[in-house]
mmCIF file of the C-alpha atoms, coordinates in Angstrom:
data_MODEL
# 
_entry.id   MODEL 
# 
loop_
_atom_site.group_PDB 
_atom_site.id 
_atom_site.type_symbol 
_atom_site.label_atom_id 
_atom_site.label_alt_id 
_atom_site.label_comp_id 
_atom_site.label_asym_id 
_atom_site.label_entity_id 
_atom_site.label_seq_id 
_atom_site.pdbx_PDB_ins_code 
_atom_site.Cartn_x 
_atom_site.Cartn_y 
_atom_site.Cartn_z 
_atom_site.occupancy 
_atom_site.B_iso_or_equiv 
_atom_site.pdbx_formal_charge 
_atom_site.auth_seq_id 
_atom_site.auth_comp_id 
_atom_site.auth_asym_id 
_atom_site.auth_atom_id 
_atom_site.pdbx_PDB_model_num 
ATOM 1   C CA . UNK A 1 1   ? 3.224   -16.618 1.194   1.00 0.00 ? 1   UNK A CA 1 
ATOM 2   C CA . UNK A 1 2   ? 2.680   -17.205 4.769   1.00 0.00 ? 2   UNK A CA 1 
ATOM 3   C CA . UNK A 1 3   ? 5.953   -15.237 5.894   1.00 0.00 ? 3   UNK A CA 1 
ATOM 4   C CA . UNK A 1 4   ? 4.660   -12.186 3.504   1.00 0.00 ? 4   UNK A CA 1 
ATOM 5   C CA . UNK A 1 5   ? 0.868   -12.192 5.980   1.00 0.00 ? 5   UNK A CA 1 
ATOM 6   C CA . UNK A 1 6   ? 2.921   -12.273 9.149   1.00 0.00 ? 6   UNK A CA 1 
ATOM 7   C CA . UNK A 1 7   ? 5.172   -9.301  6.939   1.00 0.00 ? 7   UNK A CA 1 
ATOM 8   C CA . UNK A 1 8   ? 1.883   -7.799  6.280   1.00 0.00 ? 8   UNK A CA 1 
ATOM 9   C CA . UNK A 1 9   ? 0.692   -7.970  10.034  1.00 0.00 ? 9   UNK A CA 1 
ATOM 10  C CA . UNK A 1 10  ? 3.168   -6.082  10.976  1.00 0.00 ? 10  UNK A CA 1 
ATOM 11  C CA . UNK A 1 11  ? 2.400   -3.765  8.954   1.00 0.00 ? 11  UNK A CA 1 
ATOM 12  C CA . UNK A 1 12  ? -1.121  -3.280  10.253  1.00 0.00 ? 12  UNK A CA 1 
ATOM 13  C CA . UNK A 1 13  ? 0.215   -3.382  13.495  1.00 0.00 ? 13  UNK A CA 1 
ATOM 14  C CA . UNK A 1 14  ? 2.219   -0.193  12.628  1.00 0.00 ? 14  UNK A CA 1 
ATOM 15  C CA . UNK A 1 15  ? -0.998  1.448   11.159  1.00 0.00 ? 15  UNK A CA 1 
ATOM 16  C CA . UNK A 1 16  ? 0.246   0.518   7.370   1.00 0.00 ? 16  UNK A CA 1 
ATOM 17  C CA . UNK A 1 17  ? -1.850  -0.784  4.569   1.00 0.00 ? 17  UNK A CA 1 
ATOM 18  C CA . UNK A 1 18  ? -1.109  -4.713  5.549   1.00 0.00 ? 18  UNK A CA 1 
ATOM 19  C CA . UNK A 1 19  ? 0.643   -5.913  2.647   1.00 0.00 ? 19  UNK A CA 1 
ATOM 20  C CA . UNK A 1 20  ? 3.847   -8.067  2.807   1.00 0.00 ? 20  UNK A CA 1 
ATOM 21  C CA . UNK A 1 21  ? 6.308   -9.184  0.227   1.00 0.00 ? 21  UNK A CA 1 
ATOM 22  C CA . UNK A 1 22  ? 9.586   -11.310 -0.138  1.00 0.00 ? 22  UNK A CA 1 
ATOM 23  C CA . UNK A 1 23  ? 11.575  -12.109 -2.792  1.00 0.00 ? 23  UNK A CA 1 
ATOM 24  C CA . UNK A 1 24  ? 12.925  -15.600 -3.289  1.00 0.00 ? 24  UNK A CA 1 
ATOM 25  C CA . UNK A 1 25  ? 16.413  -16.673 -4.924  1.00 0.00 ? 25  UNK A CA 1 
ATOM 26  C CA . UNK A 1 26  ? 16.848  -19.380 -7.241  1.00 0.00 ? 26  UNK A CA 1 
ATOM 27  C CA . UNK A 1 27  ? 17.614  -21.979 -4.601  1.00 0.00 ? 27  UNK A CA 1 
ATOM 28  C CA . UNK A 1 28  ? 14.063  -20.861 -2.437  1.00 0.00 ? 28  UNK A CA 1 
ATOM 29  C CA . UNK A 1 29  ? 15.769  -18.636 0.265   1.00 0.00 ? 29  UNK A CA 1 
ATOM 30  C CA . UNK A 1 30  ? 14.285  -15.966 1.412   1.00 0.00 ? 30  UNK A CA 1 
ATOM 31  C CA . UNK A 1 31  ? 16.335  -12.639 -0.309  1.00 0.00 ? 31  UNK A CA 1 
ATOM 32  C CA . UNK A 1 32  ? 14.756  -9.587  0.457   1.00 0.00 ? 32  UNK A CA 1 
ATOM 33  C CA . UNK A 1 33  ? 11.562  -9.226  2.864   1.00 0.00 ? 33  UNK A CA 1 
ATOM 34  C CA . UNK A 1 34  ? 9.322   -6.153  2.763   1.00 0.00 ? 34  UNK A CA 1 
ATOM 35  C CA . UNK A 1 35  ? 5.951   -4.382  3.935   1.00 0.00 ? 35  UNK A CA 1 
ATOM 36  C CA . UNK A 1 36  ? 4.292   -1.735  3.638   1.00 0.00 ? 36  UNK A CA 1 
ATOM 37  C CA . UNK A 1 37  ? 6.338   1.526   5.791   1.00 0.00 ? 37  UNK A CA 1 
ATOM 38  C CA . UNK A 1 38  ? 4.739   4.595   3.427   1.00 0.00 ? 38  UNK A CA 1 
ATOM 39  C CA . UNK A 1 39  ? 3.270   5.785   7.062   1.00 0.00 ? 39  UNK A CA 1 
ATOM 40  C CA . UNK A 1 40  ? 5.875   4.988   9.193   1.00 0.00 ? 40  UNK A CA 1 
ATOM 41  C CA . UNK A 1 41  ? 8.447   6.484   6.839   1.00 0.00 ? 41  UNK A CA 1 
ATOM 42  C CA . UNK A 1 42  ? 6.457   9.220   4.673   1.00 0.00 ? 42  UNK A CA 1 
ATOM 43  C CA . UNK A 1 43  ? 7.690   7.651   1.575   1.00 0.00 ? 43  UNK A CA 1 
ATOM 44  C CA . UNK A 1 44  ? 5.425   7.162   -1.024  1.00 0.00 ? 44  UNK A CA 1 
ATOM 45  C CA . UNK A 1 45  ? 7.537   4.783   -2.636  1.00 0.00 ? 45  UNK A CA 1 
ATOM 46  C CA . UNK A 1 46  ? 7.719   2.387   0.342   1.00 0.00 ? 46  UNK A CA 1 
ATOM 47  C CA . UNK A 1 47  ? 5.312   -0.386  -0.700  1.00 0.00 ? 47  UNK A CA 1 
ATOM 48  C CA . UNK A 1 48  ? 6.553   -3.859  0.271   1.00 0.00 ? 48  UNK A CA 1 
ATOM 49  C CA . UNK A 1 49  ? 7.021   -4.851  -2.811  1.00 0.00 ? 49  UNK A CA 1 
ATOM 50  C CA . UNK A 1 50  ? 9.997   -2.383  -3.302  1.00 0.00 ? 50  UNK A CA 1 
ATOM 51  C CA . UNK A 1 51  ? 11.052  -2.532  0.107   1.00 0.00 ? 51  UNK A CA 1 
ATOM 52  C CA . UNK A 1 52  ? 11.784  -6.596  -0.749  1.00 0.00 ? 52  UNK A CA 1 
ATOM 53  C CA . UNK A 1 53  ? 13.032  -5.718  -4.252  1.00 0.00 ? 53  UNK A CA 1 
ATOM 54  C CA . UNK A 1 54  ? 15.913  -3.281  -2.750  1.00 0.00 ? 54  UNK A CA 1 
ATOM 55  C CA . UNK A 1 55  ? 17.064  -5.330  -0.165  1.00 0.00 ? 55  UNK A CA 1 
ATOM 56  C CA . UNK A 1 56  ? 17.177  -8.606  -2.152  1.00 0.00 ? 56  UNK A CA 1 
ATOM 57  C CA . UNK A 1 57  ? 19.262  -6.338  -5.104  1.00 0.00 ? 57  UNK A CA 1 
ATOM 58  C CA . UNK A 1 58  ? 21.382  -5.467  -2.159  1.00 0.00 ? 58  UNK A CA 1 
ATOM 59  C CA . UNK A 1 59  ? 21.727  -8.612  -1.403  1.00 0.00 ? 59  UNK A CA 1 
ATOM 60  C CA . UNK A 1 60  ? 22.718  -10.646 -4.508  1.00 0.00 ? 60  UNK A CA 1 
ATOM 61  C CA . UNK A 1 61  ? 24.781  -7.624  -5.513  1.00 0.00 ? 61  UNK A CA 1 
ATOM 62  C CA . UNK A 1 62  ? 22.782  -6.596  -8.764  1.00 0.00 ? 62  UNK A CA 1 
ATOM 63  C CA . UNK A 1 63  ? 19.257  -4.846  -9.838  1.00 0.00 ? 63  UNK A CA 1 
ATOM 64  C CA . UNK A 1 64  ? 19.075  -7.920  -12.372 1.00 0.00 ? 64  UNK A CA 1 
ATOM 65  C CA . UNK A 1 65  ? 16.808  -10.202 -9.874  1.00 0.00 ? 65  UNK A CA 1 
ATOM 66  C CA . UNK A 1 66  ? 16.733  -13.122 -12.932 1.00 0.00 ? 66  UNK A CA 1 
ATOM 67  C CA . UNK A 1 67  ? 15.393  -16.130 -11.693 1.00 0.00 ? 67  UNK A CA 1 
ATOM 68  C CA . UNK A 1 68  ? 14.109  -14.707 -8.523  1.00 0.00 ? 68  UNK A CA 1 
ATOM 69  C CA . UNK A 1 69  ? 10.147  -14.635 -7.576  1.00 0.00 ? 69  UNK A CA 1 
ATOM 70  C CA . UNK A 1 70  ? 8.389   -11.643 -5.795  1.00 0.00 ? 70  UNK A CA 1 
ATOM 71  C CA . UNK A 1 71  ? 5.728   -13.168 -3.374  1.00 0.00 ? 71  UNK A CA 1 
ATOM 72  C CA . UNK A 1 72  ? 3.379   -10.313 -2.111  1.00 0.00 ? 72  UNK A CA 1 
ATOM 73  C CA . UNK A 1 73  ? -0.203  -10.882 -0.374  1.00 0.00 ? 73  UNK A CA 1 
ATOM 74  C CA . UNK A 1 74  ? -2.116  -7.852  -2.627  1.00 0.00 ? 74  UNK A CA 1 
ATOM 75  C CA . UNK A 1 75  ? -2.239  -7.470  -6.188  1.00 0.00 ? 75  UNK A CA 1 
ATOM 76  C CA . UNK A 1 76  ? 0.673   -5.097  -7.196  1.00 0.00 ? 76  UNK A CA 1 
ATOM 77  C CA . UNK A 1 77  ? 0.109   -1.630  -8.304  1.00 0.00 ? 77  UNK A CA 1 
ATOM 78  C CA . UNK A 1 78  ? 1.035   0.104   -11.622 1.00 0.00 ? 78  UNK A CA 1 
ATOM 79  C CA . UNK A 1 79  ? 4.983   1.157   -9.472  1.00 0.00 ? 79  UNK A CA 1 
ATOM 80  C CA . UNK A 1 80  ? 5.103   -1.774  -7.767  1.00 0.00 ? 80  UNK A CA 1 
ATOM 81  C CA . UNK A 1 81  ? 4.559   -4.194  -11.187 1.00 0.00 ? 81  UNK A CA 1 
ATOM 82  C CA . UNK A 1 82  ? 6.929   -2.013  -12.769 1.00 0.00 ? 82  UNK A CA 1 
ATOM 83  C CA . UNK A 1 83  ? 9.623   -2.325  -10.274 1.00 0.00 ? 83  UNK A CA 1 
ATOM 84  C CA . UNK A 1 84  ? 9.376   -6.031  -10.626 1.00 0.00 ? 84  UNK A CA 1 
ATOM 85  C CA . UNK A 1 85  ? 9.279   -5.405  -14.988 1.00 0.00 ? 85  UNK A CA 1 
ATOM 86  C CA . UNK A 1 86  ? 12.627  -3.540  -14.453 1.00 0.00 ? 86  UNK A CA 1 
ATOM 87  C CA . UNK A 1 87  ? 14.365  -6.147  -12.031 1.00 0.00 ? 87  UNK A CA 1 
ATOM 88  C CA . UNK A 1 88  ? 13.645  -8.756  -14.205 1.00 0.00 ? 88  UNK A CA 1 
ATOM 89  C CA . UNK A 1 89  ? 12.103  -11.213 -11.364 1.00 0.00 ? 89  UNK A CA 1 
ATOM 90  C CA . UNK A 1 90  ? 10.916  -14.541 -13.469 1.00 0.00 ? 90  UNK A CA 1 
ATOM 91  C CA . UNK A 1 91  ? 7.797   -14.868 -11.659 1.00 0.00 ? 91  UNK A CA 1 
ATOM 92  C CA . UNK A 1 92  ? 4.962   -12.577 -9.354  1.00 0.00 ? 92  UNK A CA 1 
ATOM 93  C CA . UNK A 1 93  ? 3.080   -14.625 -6.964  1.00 0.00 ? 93  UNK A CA 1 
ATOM 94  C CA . UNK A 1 94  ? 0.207   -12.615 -5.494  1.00 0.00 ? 94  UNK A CA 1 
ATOM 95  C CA . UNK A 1 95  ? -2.710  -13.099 -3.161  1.00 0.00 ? 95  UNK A CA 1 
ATOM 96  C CA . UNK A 1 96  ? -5.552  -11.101 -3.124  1.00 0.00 ? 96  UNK A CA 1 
ATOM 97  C CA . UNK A 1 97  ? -6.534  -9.068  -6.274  1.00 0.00 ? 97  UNK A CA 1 
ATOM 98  C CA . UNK A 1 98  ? -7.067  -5.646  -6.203  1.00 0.00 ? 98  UNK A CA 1 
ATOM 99  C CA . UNK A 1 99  ? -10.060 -4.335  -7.980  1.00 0.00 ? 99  UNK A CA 1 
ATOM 100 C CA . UNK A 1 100 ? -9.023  -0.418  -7.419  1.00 0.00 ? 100 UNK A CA 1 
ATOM 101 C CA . UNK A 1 101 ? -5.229  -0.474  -8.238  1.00 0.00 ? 101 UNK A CA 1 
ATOM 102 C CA . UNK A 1 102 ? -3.984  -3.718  -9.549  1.00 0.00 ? 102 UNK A CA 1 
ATOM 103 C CA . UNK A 1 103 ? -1.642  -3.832  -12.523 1.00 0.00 ? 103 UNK A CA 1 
ATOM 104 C CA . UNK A 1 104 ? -1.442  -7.536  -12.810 1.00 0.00 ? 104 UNK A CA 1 
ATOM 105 C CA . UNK A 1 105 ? -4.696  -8.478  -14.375 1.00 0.00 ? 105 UNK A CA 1 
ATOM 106 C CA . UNK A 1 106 ? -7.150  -6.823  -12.280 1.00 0.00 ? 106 UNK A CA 1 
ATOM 107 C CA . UNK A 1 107 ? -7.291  -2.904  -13.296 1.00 0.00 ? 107 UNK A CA 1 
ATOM 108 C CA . UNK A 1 108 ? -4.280  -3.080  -15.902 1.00 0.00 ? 108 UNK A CA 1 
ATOM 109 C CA . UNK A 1 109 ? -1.444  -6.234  -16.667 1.00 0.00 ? 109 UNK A CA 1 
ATOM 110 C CA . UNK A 1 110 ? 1.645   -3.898  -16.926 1.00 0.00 ? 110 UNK A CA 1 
ATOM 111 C CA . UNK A 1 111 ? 3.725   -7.309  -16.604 1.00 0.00 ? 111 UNK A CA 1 
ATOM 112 C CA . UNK A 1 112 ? 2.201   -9.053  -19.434 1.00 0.00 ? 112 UNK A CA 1 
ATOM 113 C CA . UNK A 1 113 ? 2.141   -5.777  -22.137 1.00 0.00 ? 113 UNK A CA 1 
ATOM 114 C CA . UNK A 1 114 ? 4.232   -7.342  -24.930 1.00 0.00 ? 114 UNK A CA 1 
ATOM 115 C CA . UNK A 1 115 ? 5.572   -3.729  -25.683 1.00 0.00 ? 115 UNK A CA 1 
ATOM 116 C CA . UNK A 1 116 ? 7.845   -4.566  -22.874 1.00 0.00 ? 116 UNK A CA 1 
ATOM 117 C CA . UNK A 1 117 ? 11.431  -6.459  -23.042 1.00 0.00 ? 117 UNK A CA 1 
ATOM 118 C CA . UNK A 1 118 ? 10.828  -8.270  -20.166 1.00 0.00 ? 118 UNK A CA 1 
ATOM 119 C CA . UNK A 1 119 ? 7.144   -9.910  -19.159 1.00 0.00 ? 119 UNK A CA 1 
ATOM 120 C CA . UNK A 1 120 ? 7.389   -12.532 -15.874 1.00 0.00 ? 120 UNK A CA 1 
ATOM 121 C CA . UNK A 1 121 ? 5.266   -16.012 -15.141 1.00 0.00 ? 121 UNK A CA 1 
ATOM 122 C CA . UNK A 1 122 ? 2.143   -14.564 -13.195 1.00 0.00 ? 122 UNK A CA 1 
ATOM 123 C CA . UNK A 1 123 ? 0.332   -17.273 -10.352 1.00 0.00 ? 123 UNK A CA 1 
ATOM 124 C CA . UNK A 1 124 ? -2.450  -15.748 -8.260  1.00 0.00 ? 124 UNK A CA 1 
ATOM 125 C CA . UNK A 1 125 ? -4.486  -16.242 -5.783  1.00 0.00 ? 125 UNK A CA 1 
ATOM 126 C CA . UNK A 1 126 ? -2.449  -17.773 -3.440  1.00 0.00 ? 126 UNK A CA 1 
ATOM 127 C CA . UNK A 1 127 ? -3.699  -17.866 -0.202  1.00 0.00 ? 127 UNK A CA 1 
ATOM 128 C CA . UNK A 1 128 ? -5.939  -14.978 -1.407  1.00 0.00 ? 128 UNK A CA 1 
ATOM 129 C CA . UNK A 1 129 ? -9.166  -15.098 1.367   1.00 0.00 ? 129 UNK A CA 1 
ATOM 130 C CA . UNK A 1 130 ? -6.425  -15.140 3.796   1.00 0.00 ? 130 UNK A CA 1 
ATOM 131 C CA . UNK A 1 131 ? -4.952  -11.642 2.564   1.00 0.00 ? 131 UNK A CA 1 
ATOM 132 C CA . UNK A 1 132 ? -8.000  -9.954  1.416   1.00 0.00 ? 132 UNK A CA 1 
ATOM 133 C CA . UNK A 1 133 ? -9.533  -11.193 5.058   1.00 0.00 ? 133 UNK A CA 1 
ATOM 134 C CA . UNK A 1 134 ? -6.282  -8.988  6.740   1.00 0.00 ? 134 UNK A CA 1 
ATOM 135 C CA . UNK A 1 135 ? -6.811  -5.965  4.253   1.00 0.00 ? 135 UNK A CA 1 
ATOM 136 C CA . UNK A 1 136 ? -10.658 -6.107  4.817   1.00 0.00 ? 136 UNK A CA 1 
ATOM 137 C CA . UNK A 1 137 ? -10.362 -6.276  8.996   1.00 0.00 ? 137 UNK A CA 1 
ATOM 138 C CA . UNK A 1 138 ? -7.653  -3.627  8.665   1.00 0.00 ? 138 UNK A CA 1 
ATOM 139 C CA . UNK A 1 139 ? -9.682  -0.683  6.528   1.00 0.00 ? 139 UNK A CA 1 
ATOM 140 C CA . UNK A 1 140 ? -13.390 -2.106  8.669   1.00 0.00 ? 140 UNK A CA 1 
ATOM 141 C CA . UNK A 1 141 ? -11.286 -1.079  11.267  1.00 0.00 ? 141 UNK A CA 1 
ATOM 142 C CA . UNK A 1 142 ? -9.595  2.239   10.331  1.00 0.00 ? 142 UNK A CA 1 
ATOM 143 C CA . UNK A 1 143 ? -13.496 3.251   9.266   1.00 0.00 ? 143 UNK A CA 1 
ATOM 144 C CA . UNK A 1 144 ? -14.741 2.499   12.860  1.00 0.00 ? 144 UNK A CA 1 
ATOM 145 C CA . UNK A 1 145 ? -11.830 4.440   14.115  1.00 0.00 ? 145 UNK A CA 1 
ATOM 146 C CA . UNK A 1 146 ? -12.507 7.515   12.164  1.00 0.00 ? 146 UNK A CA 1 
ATOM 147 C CA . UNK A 1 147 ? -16.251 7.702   13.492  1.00 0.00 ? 147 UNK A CA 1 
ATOM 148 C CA . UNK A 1 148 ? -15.654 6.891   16.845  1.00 0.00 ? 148 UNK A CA 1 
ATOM 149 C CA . UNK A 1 149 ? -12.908 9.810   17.448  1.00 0.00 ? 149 UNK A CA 1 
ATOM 150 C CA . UNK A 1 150 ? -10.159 7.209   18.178  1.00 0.00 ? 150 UNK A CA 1 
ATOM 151 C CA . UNK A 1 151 ? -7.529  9.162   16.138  1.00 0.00 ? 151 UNK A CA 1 
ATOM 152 C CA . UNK A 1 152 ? -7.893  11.999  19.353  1.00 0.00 ? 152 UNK A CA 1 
ATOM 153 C CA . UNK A 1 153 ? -9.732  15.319  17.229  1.00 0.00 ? 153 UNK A CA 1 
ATOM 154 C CA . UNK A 1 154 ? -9.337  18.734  17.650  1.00 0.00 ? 154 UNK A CA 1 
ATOM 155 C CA . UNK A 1 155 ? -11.986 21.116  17.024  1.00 0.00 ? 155 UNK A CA 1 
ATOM 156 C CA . UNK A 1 156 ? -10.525 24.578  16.188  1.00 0.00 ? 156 UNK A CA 1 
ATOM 157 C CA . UNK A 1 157 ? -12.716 27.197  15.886  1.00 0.00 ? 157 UNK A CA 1 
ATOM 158 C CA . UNK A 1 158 ? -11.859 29.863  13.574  1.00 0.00 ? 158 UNK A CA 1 
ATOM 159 C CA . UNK A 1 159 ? -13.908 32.892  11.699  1.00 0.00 ? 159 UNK A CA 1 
ATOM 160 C CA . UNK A 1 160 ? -12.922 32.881  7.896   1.00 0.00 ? 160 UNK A CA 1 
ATOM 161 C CA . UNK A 1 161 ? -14.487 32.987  4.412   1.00 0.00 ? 161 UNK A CA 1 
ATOM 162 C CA . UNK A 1 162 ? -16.940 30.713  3.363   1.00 0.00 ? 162 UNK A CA 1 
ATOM 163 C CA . UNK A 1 163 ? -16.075 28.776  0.408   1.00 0.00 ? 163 UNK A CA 1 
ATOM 164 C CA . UNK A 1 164 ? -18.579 30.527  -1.689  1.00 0.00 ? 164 UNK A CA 1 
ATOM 165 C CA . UNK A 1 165 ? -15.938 33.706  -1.480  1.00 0.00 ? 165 UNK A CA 1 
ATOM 166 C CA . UNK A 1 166 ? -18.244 35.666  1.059   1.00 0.00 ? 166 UNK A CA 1 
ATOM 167 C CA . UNK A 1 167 ? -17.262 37.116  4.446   1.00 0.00 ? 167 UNK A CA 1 
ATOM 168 C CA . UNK A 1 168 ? -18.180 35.168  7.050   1.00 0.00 ? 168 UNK A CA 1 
ATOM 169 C CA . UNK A 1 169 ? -17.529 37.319  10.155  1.00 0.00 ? 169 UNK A CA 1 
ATOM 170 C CA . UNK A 1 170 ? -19.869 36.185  12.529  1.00 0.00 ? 170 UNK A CA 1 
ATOM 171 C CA . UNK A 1 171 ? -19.692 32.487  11.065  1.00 0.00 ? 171 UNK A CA 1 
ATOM 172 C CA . UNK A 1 172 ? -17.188 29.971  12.121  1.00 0.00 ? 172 UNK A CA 1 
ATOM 173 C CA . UNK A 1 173 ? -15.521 27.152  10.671  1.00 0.00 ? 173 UNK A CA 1 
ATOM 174 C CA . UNK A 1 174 ? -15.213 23.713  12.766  1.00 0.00 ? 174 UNK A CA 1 
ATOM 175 C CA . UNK A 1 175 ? -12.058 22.469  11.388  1.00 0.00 ? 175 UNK A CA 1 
ATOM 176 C CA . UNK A 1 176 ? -11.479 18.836  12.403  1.00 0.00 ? 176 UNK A CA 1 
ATOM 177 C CA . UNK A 1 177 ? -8.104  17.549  13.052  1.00 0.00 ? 177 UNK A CA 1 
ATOM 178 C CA . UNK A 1 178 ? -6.999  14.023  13.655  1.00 0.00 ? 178 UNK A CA 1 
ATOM 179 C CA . UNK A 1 179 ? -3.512  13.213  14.662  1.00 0.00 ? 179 UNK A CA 1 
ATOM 180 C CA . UNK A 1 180 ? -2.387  12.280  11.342  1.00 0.00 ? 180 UNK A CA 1 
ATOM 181 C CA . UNK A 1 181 ? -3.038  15.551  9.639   1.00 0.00 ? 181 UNK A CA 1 
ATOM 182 C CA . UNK A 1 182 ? -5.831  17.461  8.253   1.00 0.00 ? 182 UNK A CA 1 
ATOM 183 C CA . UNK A 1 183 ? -9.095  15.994  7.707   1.00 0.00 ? 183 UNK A CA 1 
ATOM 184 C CA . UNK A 1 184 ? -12.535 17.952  7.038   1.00 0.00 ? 184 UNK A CA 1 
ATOM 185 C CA . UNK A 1 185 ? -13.644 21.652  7.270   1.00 0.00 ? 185 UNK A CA 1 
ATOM 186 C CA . UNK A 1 186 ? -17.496 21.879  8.201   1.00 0.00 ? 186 UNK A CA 1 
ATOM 187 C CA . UNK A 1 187 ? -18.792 25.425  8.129   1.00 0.00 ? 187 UNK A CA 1 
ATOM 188 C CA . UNK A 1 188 ? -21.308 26.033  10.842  1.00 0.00 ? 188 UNK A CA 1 
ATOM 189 C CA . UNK A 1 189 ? -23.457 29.404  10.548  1.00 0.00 ? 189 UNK A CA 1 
ATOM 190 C CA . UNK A 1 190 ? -24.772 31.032  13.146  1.00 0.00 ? 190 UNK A CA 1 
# 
């Protein structure tokens, strides 16, 4: 667990959701290491826990991951519980639960539905203040950054139609910009 929170710091450090995973082999060696790149690599599917799933199937040669474990610092999600149902990893060890999109106990248990062929061991809460510590400093901090204007806005002014459907032509939208994309419209009337 403590080489998926330095997996998951680096993720942070890259302005990802900190979450870190790695997938262990039979004999305890380190197959397939992962975290979280969705940001970096505008892939929705990139959560660490597939990242690590993909490169340990590359590695032992097959999507059948028997007798491997998935080690991830967060809870995993409805995708990333079913990736580890359908590579048929023997056990999830997680840290932290997650309250808002955890599928292994917390908001769902996809892994332990009996409807499906394959259900793995489950241990949580391993090392879990540590991770929920790194996923609590990391969104504290992405909330101070959006009210102080870290993320460099742009205020655009621009005359269009109020969302009620009227004509504003005297009016003018403020339409705030951070560097990631598109965040707000406020409509200022004059």
């Amino acid at each position: 667990m403590r080489e998926a929170l330095e997996l998951a710091k680096k993720a942070a450090s890259q302005g990802d959701v900190p979450v870190g995973a790695i997938v262990l082999n039979p004999a305890g060696e380190i197959v397939g290491r992962g975290s979280n790149t969705r940001e970096i690599d505008n892939d929705p599917m990139n959560h660490a826990e597939v990242v690590a799933l993909r490169q340990a199937a590359e590695a032992s040669g097959s999507w059948r991951l028997d007798d491997h474990t998935l080690v991830v610092t967060l809870e995993p999600c409805t995708m990333c519980a079913g990736a580890a149902v359908q590579s048929r990893v023997e056990r999830i060890v997680f840290g932290a639960f997650d309250d808002k999109a955890g599928a292994v106990g917390s908001l769902w248990d996809v892994v332990r539905d009996r409807r499906l062929p394959h259900r793995p061991e489950v241990v949580s809460g391993v090392l879990a203040d540590e991770s929920a510590l790194l996923l609590s400093e990391f969104f504290k901090a992405q909330r101070e950054h959006t009210i102080s204007d870290v993320f460099e806005l742009q205020v655009i002014l621009i005359s269009v139609s109020c969302p009620s459907g009227r004509r504003c032509n005297s009016r003018k939208v403020v339409c705030v910009q951070a560097h990631r994309g598109f965040k707000s419209h406020r409509y200022r009337h004059k």
